[in-house]
N, CA, C and O atoms as CSV, one atom per row, in Angstrom:
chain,resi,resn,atom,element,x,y,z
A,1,UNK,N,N,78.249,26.468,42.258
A,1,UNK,CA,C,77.019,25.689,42.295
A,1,UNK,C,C,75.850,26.625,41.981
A,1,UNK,O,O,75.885,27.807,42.322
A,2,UNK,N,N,74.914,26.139,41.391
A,2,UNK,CA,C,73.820,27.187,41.112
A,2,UNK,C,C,72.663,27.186,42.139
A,2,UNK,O,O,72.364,26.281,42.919
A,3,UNK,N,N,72.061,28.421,41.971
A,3,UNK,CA,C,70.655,28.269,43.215
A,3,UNK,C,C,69.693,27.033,43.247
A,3,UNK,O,O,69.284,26.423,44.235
A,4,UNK,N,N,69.460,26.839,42.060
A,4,UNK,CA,C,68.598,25.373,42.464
A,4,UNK,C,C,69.395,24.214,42.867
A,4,UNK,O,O,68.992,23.638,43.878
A,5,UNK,N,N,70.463,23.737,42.280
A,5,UNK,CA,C,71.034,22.409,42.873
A,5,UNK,C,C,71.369,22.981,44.814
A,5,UNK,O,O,71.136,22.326,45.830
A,6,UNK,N,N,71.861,24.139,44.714
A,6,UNK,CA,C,72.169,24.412,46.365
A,6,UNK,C,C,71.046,24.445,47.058
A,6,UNK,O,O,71.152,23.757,48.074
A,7,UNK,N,N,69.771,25.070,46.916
A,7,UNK,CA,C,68.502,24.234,47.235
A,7,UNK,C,C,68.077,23.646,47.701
A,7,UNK,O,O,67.757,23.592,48.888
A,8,UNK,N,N,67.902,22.809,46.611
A,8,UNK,CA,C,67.549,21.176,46.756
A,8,UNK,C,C,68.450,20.284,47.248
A,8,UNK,O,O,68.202,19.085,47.127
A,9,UNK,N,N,69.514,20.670,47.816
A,9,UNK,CA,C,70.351,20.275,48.990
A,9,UNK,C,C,69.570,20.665,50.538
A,9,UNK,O,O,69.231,20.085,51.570
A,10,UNK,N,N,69.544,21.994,49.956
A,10,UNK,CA,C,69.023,22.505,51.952
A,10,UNK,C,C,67.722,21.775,52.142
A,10,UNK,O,O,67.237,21.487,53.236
A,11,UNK,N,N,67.043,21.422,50.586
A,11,UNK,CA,C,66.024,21.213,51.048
A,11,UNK,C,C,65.809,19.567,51.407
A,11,UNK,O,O,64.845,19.156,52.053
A,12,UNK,N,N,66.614,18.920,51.003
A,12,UNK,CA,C,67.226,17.461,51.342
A,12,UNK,C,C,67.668,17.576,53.340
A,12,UNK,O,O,67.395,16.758,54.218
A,13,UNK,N,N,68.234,18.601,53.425
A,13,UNK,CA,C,68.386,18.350,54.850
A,13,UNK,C,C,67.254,18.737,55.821
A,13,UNK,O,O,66.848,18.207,56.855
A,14,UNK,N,N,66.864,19.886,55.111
A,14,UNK,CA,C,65.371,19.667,55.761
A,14,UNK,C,C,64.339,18.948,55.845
A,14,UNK,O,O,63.426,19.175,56.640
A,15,UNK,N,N,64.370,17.852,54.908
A,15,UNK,CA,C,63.101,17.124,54.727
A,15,UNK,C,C,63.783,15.795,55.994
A,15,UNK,O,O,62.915,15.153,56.585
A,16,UNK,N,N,65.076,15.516,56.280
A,16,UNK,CA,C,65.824,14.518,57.249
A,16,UNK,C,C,64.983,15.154,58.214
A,16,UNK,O,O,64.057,14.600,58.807
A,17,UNK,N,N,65.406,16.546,58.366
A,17,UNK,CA,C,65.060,16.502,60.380
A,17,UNK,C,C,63.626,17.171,60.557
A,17,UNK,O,O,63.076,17.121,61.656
A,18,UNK,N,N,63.220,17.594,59.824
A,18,UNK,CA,C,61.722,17.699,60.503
A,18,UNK,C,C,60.091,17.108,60.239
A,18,UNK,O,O,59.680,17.806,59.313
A,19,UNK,N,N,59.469,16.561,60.465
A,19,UNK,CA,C,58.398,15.806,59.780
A,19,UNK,C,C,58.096,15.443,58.786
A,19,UNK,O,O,59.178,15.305,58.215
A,20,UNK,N,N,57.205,15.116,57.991
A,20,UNK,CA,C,57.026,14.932,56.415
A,20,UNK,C,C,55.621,15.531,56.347
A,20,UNK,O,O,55.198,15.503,55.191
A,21,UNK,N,N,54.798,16.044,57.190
A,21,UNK,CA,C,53.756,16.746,56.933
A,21,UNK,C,C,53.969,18.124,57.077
A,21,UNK,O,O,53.152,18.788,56.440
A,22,UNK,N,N,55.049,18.969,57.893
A,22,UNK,CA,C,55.619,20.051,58.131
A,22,UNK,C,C,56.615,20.739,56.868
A,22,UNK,O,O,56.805,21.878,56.441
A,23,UNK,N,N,57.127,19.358,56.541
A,23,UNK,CA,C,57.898,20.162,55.023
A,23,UNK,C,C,57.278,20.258,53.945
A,23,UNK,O,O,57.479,21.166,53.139
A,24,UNK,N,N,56.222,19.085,53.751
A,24,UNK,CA,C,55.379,19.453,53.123
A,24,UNK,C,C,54.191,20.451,52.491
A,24,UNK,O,O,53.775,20.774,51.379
A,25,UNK,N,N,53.799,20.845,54.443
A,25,UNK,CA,C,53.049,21.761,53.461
A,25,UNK,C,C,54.035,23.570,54.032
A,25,UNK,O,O,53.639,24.735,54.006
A,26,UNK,N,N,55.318,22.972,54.459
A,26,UNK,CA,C,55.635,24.849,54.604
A,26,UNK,C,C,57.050,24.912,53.673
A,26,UNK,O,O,57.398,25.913,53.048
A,27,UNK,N,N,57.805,23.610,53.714
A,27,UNK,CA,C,59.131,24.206,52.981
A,27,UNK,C,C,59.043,23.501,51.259
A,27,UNK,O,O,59.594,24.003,50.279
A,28,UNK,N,N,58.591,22.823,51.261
A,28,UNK,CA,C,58.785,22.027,49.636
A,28,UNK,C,C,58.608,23.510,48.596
A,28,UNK,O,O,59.312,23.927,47.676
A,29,UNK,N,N,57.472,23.989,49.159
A,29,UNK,CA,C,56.911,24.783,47.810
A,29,UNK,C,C,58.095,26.518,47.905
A,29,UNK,O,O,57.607,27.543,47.428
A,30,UNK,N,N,59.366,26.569,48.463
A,30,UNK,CA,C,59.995,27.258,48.311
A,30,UNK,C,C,60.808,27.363,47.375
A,30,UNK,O,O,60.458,26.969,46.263
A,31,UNK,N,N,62.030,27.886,47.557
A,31,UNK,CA,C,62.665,28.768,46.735
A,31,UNK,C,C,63.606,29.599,46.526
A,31,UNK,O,O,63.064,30.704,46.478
A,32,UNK,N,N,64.923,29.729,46.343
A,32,UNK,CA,C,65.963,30.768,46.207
A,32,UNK,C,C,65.251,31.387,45.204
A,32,UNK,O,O,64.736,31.050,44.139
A,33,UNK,N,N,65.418,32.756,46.092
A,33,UNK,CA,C,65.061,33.867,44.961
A,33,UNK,C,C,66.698,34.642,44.704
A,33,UNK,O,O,67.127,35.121,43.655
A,34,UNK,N,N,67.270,34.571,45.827
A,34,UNK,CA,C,68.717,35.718,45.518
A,34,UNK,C,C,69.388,34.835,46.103
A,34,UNK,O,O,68.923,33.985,46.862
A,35,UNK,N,N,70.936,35.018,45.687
A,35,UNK,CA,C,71.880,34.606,46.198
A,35,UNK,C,C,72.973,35.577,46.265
A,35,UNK,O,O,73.505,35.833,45.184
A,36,UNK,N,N,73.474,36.241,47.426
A,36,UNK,CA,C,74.448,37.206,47.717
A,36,UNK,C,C,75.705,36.912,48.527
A,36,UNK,O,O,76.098,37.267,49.638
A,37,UNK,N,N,76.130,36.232,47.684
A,37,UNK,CA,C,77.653,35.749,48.142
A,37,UNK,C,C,78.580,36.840,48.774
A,37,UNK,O,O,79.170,36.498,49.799
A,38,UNK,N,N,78.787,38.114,48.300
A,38,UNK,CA,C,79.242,38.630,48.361
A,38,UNK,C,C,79.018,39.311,50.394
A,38,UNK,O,O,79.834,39.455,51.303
A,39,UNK,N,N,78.098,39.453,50.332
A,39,UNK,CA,C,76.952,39.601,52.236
A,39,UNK,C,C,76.967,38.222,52.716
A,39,UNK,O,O,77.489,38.195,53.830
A,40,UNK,N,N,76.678,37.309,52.401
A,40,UNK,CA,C,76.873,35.535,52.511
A,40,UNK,C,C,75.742,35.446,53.126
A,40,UNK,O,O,75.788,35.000,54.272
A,41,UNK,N,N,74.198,35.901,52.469
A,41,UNK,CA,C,73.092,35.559,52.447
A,41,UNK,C,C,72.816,35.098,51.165
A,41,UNK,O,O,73.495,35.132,50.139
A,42,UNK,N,N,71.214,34.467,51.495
A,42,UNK,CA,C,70.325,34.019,50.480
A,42,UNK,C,C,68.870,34.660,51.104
A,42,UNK,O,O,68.565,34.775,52.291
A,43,UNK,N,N,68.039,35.057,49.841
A,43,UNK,CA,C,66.760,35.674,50.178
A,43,UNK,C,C,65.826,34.324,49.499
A,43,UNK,O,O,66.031,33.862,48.377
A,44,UNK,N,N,64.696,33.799,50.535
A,44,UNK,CA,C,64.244,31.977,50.296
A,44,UNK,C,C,62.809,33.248,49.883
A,44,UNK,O,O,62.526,34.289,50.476
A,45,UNK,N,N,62.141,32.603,48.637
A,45,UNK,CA,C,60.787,32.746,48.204
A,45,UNK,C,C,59.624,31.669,48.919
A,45,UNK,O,O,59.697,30.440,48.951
A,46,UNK,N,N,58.749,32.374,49.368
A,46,UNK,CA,C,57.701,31.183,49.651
A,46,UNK,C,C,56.281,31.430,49.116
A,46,UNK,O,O,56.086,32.640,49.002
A,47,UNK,N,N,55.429,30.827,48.820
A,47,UNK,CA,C,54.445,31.361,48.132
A,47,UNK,C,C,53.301,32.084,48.415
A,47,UNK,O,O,52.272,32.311,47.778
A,48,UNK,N,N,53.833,32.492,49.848
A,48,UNK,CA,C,52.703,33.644,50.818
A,48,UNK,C,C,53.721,34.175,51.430
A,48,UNK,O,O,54.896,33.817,51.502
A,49,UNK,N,N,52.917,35.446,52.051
A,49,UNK,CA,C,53.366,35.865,52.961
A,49,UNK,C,C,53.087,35.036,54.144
A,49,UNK,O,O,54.059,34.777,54.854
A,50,UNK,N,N,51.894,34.556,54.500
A,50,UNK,CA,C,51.793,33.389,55.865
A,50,UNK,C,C,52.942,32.604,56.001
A,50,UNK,O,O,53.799,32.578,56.885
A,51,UNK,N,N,52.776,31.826,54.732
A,51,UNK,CA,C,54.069,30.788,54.610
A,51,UNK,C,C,55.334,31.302,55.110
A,51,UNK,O,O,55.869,30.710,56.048
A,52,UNK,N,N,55.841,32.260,54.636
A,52,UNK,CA,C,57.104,33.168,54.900
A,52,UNK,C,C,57.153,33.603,56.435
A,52,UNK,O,O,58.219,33.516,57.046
A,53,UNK,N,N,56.061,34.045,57.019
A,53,UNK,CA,C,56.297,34.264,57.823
A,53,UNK,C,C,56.278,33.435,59.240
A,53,UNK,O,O,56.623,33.789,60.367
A,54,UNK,N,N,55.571,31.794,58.597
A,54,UNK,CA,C,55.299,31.222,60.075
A,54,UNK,C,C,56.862,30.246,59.603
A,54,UNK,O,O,57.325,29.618,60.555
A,55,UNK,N,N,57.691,30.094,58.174
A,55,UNK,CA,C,58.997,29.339,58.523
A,55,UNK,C,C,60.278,30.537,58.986
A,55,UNK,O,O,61.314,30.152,59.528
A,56,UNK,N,N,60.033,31.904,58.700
A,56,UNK,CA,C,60.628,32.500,59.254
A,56,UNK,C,C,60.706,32.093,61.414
A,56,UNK,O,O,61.682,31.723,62.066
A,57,UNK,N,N,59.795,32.275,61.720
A,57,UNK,CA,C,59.301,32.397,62.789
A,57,UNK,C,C,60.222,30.562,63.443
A,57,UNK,O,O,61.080,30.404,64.312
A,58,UNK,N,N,59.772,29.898,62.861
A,58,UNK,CA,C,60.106,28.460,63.429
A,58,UNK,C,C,61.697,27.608,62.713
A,58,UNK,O,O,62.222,26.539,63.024
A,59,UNK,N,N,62.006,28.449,61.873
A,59,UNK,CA,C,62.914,27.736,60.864
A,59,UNK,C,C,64.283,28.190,60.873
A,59,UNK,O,O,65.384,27.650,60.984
A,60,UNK,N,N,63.687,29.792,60.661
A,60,UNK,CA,C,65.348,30.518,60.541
A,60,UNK,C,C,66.457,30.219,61.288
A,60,UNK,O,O,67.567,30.539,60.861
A,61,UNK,N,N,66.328,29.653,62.340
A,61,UNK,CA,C,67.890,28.738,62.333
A,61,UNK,C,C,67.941,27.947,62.131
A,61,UNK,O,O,69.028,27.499,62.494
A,62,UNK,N,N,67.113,26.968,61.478
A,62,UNK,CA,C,67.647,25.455,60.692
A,62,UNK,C,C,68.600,26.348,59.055
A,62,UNK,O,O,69.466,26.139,58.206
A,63,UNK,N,N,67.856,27.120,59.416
A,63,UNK,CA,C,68.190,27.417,57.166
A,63,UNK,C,C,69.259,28.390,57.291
A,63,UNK,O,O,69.885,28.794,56.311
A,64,UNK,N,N,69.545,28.888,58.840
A,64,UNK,CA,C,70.960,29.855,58.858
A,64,UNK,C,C,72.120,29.053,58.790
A,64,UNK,O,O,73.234,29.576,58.791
């Protein structure tokens, strides 16, 4: 599967469970930047560092 269709999956399950003003303005405008199958991470782009750091902070276990 490629990085964008796998994505726009996570990002389909995220938009189910958490608000529509919350995904809006913190997860829509993301992004696979890497995909490391091999470690069985993904590195997510966001378009700040704020951004990055307040869905890090509240998210990282929805997106683990």
């Amino acid at each position: 599967m490629d990085k964008q269709r796998l994505w726009e999956q996570v990002l389909d399950e995220m938009e189910s469970r958490i608000s529509k003003p919350s995904f809006e303005t913190w997860v829509a405008k993301t992004r696979i930047e890497t995909i490391d199958e091999e470690k069985g991470y993904i590195v997510v782009e966001a378009p700040n560092e704020f951004t990055a750091d307040w869905l890090d902070s509240r998210y990282r276990d929805e997106l683990e």
